[in-house]
N, C-alpha and C positions, 0 to 999 in steps of 0.2 A: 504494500500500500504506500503508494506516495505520501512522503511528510511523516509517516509513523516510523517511530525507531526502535527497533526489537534488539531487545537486549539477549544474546546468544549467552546460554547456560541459565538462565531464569526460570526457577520455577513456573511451571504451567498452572493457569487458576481454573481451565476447564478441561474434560468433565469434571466436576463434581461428584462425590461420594455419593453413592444413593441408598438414602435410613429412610426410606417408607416415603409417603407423601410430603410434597412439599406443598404449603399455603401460597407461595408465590408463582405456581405453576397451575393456572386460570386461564378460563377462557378469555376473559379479556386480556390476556399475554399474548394471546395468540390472535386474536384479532387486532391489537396494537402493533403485530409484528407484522401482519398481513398489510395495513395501514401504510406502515411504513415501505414497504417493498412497491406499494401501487405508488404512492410517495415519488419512487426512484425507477418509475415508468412500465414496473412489473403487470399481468394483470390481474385483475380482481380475484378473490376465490369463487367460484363457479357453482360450486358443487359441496357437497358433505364430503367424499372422496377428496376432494383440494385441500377444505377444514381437515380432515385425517392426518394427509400425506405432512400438512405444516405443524401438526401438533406433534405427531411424529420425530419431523426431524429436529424440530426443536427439542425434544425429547431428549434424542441420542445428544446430540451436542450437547447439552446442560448434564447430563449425568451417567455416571458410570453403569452400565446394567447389573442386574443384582447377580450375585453368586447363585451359583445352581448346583 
């Protein structure tokens, strides 16, 4: 990313550990996310499948999947 300075050997802050539910993991996250993506020319969510696919991957990237 242009203008961002990543500092090589830095701890990583994502994913996150996953202990059960998180309270800041809402649909409105995920419509605030979708917001913003239509924001930066993306388009809208369409579908319950689109809604899925975004909560999804916002999923995986916010946190670790649980032990099995």
């Amino acid at each position: 990313m242009s203008g961002t300075a990543f500092r090589f050997g830095a701890e990583r802050s994502y994913p996150l550990a996953h202990a059960g539910p998180d309270p800041r993991f809402t649909e409105s996250l995920v419509n605030s996310v979708a917001a913003v993506l239509v924001g930066y020319g993306y388009p809208r969510l369409a579908t319950w499948q689109d809604w899925a696919a975004l909560e999804s991957a916002l999923a995986a990237f916010l946190y670790n999947p649980k032990e099995q």
